[in-house]
Every structure is written in structure tokens, then in C-alpha cells.
C-alpha positions, 0 to 999 in steps of 0.5 A, a space after each residue: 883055635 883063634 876066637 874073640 873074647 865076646 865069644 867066649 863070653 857068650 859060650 860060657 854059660 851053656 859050658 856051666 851046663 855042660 860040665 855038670 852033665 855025666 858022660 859015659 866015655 870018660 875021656 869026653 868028660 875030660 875034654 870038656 872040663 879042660 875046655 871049660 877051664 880054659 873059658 873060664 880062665 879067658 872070661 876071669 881075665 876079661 872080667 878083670 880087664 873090664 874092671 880096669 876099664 870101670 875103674 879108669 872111666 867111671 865117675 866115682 862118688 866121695 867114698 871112690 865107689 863107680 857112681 851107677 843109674 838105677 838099672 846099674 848103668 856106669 855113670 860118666 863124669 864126661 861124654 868123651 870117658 863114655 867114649 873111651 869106655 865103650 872103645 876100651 870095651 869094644 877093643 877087649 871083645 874083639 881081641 882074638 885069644 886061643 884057646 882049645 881046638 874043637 872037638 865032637 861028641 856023640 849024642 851017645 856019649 851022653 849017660 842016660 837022661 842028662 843031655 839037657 842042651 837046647 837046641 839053642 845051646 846047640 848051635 852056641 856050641 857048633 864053634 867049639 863043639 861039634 855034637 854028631 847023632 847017628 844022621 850026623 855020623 852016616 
């Protein structure tokens, strides 16, 4: 499957709650700890390439440290730096990377009390994870 990398970025967090959660089928909890290895090998590579873009942009102070605002916003030496930064970003976001192809499982699957997915994880997990319950799967 082909995704961006800011939508992997936004899927990782609820992934981190996830693979925490027990799984009566253990090929269930197979599958979403390969697809959690993947997100997170996408998303240390976009930090890494963000870093880069930190690293060539950003204004450094005399000791060669980013210099930040008090909110830790990067500060630039110039606008066109600024420009070329929020490019870099914007590009690194939307470059399409594949990863592993969607999958469900059953609410069932899930061993006894552990499913604590919001309804809001739910539907951040709808492009990578399909999640049936019975009134699914009639």
C-alpha cells in the first residue's frame, strides 16, 4: 500500500497504543507488530530527514546549536531559509512510501478489557486497519 509520510506520522501515535493492547488470536498480534515496525522505521526516517532540514536552514548560535523562540519555534537567519524549510517539510510530507497492505480485525479479537481505542483512533486507523464488529461483518 502507498501512503504519504504525514500520514504516517499521524497514525503513529494510536499504533503506540495498539501494540500494547493483548490479542486472543496471535496472528493478529503478529500483523500489528510488523505494521507497527514499519511505521516506525517511516517515521525515524522522517525524523532523520527533518533533522537534516533543521540542520541546513536553521540559524545556529556561536556554539553551532539551532537558535529556538521561547515555544521552541526554529529561528532563521533570513525569510528565504524560512521558505526553503517549510518546502523541504511540505515535500518530506507528502513523499508516498509503501508500506504494508491494510488488514481487519475483529473487535473479538481483542482479549478481554484491553481494547481501549476511541472512536477517534478509530477512524485514524480506518486507512490502515480495518476494525469489523458483528454489524460489520453481517
Amino acid at each position: 500500500m502507498e501512503i504519504t509520510l504525514k500520514d504516517i506520522i499521524n497514525v503513529e501515535n494510536v499504533f503506540k497504543k495498539l501494540i500494547k493492547m493483548h490479542f486472543v488470536n496471535y496472528k493478529i498480534s503478529l500483523k500489528i507488530a510488523l505494521a507497527y515496525k514499519d511505521i516506525d522505521e517511516k517515521v525515524k526516517f522522517y525524523t532523520d530527514e527533518e533533522a537534516k532540514l533543521v540542520e541546513d536552514y536553521a540559524e545556529k548560535d556561536d556554539n553551532g546549536k539551532v537558535k529556538l523562540f521561547g515555544d521552541n519555534q526554529i529561528h532563521f537567519k533570513n525569510p528565504e531559509d524560512s521558505i526553503k524549510f517549510h518546502e523541504g517539510i511540505t515535500s518530506l510530507q507528502n513523499t508516498k512510501v509503501e508500506i504494508f497492505d491494510k488488514f481487519s480485525i475483529d473487535i473479538s479479537d481483542f482479549k478481554g478489557d484491553s481494547c481501549d481505542l476511541t472512536p477517534v483512533d478509530i477512524l485514524i486507523l480506518n486507512d490502515f486497519i480495518e476494525i469489523k464488529t458483528q454489524e460489520t461483518l453481517n
